[in-house]
NUFI-909287 format. One record per residue (C-alpha): x, y, z; residue number from 0. Coordinates in nm, 3 decimals, padded with zeros to 5 digits. Example, Ala and Ser with C-alpha at 12.3 -4.5 7.8 and 13.67 -1.06 7.14 Angstrom:
residues 2
<east: 01.230; north: -00.450; up: 00.780; i: 0>
<east: 01.367; north: -00.106; up: 00.714; i: 1>
//
This chain:
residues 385
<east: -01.125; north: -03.975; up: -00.824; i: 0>
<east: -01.360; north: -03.818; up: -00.646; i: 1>
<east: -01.212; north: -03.696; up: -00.355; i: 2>
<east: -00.922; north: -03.516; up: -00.644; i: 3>
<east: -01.204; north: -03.330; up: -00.831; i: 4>
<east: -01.340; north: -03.184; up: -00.491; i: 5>
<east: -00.986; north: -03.129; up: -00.378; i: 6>
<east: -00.909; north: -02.899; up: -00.753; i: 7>
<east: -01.289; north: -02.743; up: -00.696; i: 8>
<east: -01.173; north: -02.624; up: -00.324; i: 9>
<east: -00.861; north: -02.502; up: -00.469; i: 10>
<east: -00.984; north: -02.319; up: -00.777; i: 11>
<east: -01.265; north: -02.197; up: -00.513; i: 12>
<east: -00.958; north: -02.038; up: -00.304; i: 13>
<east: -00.783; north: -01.861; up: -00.616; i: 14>
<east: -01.103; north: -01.649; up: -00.652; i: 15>
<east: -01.146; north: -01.485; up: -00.328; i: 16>
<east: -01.055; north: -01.148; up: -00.151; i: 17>
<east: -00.679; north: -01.155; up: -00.006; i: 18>
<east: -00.542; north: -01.034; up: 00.298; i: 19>
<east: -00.243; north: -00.866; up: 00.297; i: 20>
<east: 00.021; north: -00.749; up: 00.631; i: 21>
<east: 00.196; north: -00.385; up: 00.594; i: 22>
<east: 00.331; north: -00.223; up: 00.916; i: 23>
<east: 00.667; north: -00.098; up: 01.066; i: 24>
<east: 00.783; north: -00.506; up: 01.067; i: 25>
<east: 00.783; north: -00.416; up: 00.669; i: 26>
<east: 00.983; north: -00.721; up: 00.588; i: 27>
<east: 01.279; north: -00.751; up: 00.358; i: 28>
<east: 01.359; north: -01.054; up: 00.086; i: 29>
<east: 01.530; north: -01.244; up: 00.401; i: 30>
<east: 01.307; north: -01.203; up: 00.649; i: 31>
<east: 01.069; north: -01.418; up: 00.428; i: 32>
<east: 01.311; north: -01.661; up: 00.417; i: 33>
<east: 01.318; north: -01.614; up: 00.830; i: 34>
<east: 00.999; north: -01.572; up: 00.926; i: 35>
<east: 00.850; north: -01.791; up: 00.657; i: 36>
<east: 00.670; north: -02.083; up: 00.924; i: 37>
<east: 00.510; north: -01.773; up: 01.085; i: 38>
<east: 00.403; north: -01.624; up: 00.735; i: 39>
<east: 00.233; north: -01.994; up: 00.652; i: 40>
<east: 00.052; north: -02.014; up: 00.931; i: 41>
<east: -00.078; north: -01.643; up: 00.936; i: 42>
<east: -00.399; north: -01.488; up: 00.820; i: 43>
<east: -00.237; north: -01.356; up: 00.549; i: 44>
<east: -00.202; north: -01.415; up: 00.202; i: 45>
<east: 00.121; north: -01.214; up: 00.164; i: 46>
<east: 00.283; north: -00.891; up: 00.278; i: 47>
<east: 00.404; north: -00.563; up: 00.175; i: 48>
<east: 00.806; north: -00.604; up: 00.164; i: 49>
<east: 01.122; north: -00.392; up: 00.106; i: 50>
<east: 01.450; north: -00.500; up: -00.101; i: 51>
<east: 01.756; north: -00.467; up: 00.062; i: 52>
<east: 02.037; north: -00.450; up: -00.156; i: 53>
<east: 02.439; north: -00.392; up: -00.138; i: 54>
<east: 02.610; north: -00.185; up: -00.341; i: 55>
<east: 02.957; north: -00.297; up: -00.516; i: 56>
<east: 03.139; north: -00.141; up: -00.219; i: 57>
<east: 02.892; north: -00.327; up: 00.035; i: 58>
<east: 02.690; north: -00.027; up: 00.137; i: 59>
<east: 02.313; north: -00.134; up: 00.197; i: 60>
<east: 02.051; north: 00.058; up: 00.047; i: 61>
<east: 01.661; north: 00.045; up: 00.042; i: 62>
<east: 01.513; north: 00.001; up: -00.271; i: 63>
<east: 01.189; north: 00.124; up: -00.192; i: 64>
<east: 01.278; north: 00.465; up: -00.030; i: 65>
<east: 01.594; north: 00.518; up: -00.316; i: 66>
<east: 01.408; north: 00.473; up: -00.578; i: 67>
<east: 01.425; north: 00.852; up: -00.670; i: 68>
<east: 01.752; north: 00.918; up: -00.615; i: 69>
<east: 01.978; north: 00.679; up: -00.777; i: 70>
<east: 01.988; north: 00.370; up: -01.017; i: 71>
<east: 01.989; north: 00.039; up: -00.905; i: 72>
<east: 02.218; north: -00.178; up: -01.141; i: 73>
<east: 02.118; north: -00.534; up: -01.260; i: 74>
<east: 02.400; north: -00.713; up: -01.073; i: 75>
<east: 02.288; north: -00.555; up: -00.738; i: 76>
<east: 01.950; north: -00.634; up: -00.750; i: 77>
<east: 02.036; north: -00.985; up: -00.876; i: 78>
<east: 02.135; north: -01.110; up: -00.490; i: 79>
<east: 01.812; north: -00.974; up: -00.374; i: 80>
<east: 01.543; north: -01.132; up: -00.672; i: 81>
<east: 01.718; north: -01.463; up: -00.593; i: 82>
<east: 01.646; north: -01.458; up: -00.202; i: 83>
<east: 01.282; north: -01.369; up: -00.274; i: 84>
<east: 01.278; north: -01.700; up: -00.520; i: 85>
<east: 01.473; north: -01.878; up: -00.221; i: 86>
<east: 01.164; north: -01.729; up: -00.019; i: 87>
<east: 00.885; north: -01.873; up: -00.278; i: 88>
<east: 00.583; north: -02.015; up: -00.072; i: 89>
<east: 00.242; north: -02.206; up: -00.210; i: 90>
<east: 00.080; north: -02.097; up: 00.065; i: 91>
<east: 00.144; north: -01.701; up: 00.006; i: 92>
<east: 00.118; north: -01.598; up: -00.316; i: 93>
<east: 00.025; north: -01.257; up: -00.271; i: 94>
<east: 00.351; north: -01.044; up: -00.204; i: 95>
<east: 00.365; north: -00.737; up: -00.313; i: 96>
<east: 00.716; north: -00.504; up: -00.376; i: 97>
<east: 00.708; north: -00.176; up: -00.229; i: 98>
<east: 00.810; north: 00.111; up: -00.454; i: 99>
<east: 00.817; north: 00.503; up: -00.308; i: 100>
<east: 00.700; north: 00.778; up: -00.533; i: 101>
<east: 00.763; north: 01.078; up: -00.299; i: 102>
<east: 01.152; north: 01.104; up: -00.169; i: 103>
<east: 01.203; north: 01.173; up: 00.173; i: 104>
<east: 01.520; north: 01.389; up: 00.175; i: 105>
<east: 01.553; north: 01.616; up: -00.151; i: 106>
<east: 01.277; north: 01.808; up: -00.368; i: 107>
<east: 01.147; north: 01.595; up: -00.635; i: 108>
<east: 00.916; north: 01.795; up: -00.894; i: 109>
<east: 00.698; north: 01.661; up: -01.223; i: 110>
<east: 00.909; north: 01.875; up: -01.424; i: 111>
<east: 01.267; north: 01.705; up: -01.326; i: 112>
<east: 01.288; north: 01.470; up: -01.649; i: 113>
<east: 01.638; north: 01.296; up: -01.511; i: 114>
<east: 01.466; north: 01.217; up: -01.163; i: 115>
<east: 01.180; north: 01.072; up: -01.336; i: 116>
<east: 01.379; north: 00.849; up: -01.576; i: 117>
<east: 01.583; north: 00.684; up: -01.221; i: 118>
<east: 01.237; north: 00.621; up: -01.065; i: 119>
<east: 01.072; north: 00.500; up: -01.358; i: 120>
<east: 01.370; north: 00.273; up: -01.488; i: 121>
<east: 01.372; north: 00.145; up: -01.122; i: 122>
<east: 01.001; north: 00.061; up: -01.121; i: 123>
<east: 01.093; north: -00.152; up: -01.440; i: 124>
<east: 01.337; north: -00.312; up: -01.269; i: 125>
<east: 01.113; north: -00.394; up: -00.948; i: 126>
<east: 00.825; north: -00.526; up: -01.241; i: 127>
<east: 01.095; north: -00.777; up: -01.387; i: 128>
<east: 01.234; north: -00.853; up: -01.037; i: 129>
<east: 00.801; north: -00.916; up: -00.953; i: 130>
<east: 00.790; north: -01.126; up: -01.245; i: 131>
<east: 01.078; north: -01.362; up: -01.199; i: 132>
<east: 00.995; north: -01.390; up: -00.801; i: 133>
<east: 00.636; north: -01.442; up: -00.911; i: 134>
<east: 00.560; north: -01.154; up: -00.636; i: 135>
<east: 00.159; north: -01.022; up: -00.707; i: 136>
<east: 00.308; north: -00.687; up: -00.787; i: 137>
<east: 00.443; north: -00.348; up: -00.673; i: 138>
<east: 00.242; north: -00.168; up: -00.341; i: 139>
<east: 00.334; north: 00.251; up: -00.471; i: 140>
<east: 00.337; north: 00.424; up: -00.226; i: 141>
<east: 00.266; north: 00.817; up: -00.289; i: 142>
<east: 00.318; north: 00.933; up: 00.076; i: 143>
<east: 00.538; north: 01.230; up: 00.120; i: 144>
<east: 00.745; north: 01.153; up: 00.430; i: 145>
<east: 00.945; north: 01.482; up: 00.470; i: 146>
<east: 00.923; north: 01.677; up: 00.740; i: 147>
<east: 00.642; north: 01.926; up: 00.754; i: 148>
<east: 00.742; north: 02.255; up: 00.667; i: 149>
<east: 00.726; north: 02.499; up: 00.963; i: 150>
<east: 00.510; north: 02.759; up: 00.788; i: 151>
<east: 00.279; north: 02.590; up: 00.560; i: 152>
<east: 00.221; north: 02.272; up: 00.815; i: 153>
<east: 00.283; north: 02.047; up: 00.518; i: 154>
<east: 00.523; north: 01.800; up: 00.383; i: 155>
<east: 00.842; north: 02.003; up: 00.246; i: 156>
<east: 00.847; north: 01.806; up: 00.011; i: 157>
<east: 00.604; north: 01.609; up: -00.199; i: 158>
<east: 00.586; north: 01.604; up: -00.588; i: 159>
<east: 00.180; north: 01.550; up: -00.599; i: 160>
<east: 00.136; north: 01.872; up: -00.434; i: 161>
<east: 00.158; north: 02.201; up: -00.639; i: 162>
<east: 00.219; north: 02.455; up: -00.388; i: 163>
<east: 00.554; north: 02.235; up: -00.301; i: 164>
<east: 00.705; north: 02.276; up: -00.669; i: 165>
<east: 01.019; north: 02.278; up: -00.626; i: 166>
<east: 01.145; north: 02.368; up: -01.029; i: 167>
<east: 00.927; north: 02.602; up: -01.212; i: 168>
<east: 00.652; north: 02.849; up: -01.107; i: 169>
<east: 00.442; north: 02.701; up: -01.421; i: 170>
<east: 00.019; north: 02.666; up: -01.308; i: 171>
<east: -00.200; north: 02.417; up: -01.200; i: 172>
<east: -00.287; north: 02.297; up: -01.485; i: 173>
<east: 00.011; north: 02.254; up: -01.651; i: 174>
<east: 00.128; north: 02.028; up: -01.330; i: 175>
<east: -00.184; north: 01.849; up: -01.408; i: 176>
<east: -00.086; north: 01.746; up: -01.772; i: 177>
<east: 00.220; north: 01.663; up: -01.684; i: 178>
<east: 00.133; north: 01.453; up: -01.346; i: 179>
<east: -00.058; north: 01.282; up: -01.618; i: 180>
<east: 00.220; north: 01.226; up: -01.870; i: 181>
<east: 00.460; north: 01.097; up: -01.527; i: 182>
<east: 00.174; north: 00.840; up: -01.472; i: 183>
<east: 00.121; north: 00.692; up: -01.841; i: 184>
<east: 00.482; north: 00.677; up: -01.875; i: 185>
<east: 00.514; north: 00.459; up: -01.561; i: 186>
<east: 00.247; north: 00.260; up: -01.679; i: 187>
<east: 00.351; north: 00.214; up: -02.044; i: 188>
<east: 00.712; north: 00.090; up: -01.941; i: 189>
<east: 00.586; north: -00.106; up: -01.600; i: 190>
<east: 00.359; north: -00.317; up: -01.860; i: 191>
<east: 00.580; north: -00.360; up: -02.113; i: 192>
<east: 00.825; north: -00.525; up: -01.865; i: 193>
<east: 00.523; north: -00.699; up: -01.716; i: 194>
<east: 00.168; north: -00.687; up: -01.884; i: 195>
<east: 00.051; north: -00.861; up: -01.611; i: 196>
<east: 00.135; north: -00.681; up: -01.315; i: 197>
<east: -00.131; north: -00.534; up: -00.999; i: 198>
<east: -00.013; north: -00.182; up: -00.902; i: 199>
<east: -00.148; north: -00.142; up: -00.536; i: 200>
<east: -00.135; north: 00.221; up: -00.443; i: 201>
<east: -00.153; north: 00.270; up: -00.056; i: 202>
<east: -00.393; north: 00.563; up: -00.176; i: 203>
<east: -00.461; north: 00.731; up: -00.493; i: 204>
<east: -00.776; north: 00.908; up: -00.520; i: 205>
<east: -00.898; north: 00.871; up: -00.246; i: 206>
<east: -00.649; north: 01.028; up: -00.045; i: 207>
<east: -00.713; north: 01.335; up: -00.276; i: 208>
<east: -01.054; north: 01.329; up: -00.250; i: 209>
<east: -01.161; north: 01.185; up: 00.074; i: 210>
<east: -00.911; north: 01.354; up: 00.322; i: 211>
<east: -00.949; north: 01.666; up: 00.173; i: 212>
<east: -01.193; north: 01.967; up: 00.012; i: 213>
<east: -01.167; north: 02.285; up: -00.184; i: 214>
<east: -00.977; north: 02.310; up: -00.497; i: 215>
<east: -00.717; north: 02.054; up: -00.601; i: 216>
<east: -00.506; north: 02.317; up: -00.655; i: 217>
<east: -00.459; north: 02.342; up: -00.309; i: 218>
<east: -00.496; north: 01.981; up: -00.157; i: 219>
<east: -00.198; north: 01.798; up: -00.023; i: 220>
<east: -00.179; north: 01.516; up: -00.330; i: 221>
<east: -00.412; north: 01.750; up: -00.567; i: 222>
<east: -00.177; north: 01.623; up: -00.874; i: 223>
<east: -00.227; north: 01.224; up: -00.788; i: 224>
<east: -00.553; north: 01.189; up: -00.940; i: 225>
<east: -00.419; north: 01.320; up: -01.316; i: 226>
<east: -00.154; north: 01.039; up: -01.179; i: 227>
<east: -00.353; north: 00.791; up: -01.202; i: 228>
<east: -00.538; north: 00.879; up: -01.486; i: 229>
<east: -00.225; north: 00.870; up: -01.672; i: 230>
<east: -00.192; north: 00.496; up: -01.570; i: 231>
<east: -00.506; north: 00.403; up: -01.654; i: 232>
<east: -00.464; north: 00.539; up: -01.972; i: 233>
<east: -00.202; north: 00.339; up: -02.016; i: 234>
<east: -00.232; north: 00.056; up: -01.868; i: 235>
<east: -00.186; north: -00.304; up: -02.080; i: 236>
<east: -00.536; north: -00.457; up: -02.078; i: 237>
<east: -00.394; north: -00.757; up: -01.822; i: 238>
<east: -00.260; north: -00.484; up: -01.601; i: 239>
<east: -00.464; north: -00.408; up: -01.261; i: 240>
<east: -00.483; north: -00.102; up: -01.110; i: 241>
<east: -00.586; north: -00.069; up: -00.733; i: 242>
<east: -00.638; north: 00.244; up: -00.489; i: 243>
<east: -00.503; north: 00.111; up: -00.141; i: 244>
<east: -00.767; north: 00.365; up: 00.027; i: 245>
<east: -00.581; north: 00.399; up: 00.314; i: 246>
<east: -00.862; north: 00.669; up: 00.397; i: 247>
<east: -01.044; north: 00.372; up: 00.563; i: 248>
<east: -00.808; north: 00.296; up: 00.801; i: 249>
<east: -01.055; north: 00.374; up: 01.083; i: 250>
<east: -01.360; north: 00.247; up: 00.914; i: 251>
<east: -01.558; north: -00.046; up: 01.105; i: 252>
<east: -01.883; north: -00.084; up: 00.948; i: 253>
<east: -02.005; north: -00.191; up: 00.588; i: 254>
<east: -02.198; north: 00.100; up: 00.551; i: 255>
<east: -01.835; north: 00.286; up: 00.576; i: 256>
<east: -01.710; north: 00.097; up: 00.277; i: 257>
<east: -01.961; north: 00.080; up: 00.073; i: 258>
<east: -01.953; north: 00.496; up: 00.108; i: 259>
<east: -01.577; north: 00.474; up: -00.004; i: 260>
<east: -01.690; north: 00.309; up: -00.348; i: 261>
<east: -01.933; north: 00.507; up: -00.426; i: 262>
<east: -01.703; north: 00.803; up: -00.345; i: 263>
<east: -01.489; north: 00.678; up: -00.565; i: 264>
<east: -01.750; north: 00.680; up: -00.876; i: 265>
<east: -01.953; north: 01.016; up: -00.799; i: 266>
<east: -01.739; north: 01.327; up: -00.585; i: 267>
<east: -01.409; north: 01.149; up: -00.653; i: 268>
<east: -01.501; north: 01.168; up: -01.001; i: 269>
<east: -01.498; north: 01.567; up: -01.040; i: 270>
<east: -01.113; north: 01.560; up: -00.995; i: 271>
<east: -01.054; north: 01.347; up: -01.323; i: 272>
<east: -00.921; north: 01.471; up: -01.644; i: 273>
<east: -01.098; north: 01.100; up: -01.788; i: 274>
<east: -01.405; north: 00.996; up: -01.513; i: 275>
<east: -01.501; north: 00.729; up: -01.769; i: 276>
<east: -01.148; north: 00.569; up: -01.711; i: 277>
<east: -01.257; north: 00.490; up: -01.315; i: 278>
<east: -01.461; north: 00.203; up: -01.412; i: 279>
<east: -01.112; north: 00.046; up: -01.489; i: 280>
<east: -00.946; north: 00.155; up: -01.144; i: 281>
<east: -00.986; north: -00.098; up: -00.895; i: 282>
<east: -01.097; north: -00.094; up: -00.511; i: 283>
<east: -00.900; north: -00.223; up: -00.176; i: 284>
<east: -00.892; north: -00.112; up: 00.172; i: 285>
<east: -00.663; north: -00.007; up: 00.433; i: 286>
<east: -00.731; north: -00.089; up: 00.776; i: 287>
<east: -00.515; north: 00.039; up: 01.076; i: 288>
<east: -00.543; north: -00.200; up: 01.359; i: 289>
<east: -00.381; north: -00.043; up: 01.621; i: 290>
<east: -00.533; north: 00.238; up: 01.513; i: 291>
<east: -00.358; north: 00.598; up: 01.561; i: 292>
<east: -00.120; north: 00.483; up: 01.820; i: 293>
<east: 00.169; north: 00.702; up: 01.695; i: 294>
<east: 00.143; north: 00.978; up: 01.883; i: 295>
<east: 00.032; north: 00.785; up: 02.255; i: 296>
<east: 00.253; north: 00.567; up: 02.224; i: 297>
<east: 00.513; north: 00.790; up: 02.161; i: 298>
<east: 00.658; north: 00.835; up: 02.533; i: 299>
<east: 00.719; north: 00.448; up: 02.543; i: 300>
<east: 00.923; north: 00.488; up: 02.233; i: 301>
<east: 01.141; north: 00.710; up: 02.396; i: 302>
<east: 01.212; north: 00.542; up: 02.696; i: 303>
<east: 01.248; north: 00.200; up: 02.504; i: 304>
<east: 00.927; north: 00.054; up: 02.638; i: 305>
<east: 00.679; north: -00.136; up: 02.455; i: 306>
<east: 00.316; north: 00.022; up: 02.432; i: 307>
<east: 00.004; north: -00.050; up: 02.571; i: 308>
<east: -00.201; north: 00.008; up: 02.221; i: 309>
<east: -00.441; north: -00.202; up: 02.290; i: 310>
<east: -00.547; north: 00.007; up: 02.642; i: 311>
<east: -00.879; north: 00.207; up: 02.550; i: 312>
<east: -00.742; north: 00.448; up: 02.874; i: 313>
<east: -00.430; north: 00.571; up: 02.669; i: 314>
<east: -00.677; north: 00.674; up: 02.403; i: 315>
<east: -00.943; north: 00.983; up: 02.341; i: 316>
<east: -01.304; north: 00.825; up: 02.378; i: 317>
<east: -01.346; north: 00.914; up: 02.055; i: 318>
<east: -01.141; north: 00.689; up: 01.936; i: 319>
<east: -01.140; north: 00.402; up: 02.159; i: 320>
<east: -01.432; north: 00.214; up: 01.910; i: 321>
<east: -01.167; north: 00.158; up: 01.666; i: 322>
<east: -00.944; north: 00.001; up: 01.897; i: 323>
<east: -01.195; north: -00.296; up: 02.002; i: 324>
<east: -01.094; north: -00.641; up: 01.917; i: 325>
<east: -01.480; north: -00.716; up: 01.855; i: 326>
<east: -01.510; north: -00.365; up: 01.599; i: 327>
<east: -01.199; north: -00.463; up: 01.407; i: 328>
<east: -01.302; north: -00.844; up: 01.349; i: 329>
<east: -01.604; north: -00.696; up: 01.197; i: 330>
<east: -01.378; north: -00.424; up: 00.983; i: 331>
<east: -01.200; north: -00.718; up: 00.823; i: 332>
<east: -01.506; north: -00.912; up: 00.755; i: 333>
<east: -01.664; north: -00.617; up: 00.570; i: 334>
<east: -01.361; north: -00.496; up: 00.363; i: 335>
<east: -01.338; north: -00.838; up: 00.250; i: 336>
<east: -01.715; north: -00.872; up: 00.176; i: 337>
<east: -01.666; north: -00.535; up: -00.030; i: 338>
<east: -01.314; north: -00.545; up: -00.177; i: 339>
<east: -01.228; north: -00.604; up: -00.573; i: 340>
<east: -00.940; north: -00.812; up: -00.443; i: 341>
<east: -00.753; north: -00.681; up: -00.207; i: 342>
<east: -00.765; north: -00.588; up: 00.226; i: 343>
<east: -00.452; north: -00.465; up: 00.371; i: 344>
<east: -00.397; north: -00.403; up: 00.769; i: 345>
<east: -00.139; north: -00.185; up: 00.875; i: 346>
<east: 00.045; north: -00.173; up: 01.253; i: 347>
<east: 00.264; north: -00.011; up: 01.404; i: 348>
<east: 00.307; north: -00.127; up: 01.798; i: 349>
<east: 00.185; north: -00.436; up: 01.679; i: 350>
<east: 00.471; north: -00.696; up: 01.539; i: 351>
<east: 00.370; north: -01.038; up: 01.327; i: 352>
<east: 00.701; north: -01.109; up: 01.212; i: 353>
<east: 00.879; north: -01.180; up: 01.532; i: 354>
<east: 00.934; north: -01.528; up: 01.755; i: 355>
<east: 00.943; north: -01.285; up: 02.059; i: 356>
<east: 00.605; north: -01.205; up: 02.249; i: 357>
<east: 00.733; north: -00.895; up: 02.376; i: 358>
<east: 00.869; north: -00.767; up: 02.129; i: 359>
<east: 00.556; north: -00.858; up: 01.936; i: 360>
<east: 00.361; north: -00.686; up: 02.110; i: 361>
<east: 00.025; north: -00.864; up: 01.926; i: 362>
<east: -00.200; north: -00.969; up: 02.211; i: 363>
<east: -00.412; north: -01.264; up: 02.070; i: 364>
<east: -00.742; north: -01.099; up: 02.089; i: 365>
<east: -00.661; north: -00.909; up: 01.791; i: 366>
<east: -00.478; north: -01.201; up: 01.597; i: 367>
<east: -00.794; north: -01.394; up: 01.682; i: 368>
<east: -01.016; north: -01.073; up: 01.550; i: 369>
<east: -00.814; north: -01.106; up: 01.229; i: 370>
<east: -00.861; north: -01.475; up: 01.141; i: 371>
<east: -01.233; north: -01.466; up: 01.259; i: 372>
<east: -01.290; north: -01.145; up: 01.056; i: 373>
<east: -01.155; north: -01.302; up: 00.764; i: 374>
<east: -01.373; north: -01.666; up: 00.830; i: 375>
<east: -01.698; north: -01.407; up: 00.834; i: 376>
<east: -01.689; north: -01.240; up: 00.512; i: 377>
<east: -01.821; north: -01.502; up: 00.371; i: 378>
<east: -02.176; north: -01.360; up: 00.478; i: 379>
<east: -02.018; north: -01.019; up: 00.612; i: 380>
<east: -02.269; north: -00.690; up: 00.447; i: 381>
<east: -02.574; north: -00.894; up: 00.266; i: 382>
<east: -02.838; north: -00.694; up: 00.154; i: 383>
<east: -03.141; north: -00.769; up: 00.458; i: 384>
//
């Protein structure tokens, strides 16, 4: 007897604590965590960002995550899909989350377009229900605008949080505002009523607004996300959890770093809110980039098919090469763990979990090691001296 009430106390223990999630360019899809599942268990990680793959009724494969924009996804092909994820269902990862797009690649998408709006948001009801019956955590939005930068402004071309990229009407700032606002307690109101229960992880929301960028929000890159996100709040069932990603902290290594991107959140962030008393409600993870910035150096590998020496501090700019230490990023995930309201996600590129090749991985076990250590220390990670 008593070795089963100190076996429920450990468990109900582990259902209160920070979780770890795994994002990167090894984004898995429903089978791959069917695949990959032994290597999943026996991660760090309490779950992963993942992608649906689905086939249309003429076969075609599409990407739920990066279509969701552009064109409905029908019950019956989604149905395949949601029953591979339930296929995939593990006790030892309960934290998946469903990644959903907000910003299309490859066509103008603007506040204003009401038919556009009603495929995405009638698609981000379908990903709820498909959350609900996999019993996935919930949907990771992702607001990124991943067009190509516009030669004369430097910019995305496209990107529907940023009013000098409007694409339908030559209406003001503000007007955007209200109706960024409307977009976002729309998506809420129908998300929740699908599934009051749902976590909405945005990779960033205010704080890539407000912490990447200055001067008015008329003018910022994702100056219209913050009336976003008020609009979800606003909305939101009172079950429903909101989370900013902040991806801003991607390079951050010390506590005193996080703790600066909360309080951000609550005091400058706070000046770009049509409702700052709503922010109490929004919740707080962190990004962290562990092979941090390697896009561009390890670009020339790419090309010649090579795999990348990330982990080198030589193929880096001293400036960044603190970032990029095994020892610096064990302490990163100790402290974002320490100072999360739930949730620590860590993003790679070079770097490959899901993969039973150690080349093609590309992981060297240093920083696997840095991960699992990080996460053993938060325990006693940023206390007060």
């Amino acid at each position: 007897m008593r070795r089963a009430i100190l076996l429920l106390v450990a468990l109900a223990l582990a259902g209160c604590g920070p979780r770890l999630l795994q994002w990167g360019w090894d984004e898995p899809d429903q089978r791959d965590l069917l695949r990959y599942r032994f290597l999943m268990e026996r991660s760090p990680f309490d779950g992963v960002i993942l992608r649906l793959t689905t086939l249309d009724a003429a076969g075609r494969p599409h990407n739920f995550a990066w279509e969701a924009a552009a064109r409905p996804f029908p019950r019956e092909e989604l149905v395949p899909a949601v029953a591979d994820l339930k296929a995939a269902a593990s006790n030892r990862l309960r934290h998946h989350f469903l990644r959903m797009n907000l910003n299309p690649a490859d066509r103008p998408f603007d506040l204003f377009d009401d038919a556009a709006w009603a495929t995405l948001t009638d698609n981000l009801v379908a990903a709820a229900r498909a959350a609900w019956e996999a019993d996935l955590a919930g949907l990771l939005l992702d607001p990124e605008a991943y067009s190509e930068p516009d030669p004369g402004a430097g910019r995305p071309r496209h990107n529907v949080f940023d009013h000098t990229r409007r694409a339908l009407t030559d209406r003001p700032f503000a007007a955007y505002r209200e109706q960024a606002f409307r977009r976002g307690f729309a998506i809420a109101q129908s998300v929740g009523g699908a599934h009051p229960e749902i976590t909405l992880l945005l990779a960033f929301g205010y704080s890539g607004a407000c912490l990447l960028e200055d001067g008015e929000p008329s003018g910022r890159t994702y100056g219209l996300l913050p009336a976003f996100v008020d609009g979800m709040l606003a909305a939101r069932p009172s079950r429903m959890r909101i989370v900013d990603g902040f991806e801003p902290t991607y390079g951050a290594r010390a506590c005193g770093e996080f703790g600066a991107a909360r309080r951000a959140l609550r005091d400058r962030c706070a000046a770009l809110s049509l409702a700052p008393e709503r922010l109490a409600d929004l919740e707080v993870a962190f990004g962290l980039w562990m092979d941090y910035r390697s896009t561009g150096p390890c670009a020339r590998f790419g090309a010649a098919g090579q795999p990348c020496p990330w982990y080198d501090p030589m193929l880096h700019p001293e400036s960044r090469r603190e970032q990029l230490d095994p020892g610096r990023f064990r302490d990163a995930v100790a402290a974002a763990l320490a100072l999360t309201d739930g949730y620590v996600w860590i993003y790679a590129e070079q770097a490959r979990w899901w993969t039973t090749d150690p080349q093609a991985a590309n992981l060297p076990a240093a920083y696997a090691e840095a991960v699992r250590a990080g996460r053993q220390a938060a325990g006693t990670a940023c206390r007060e001296p």
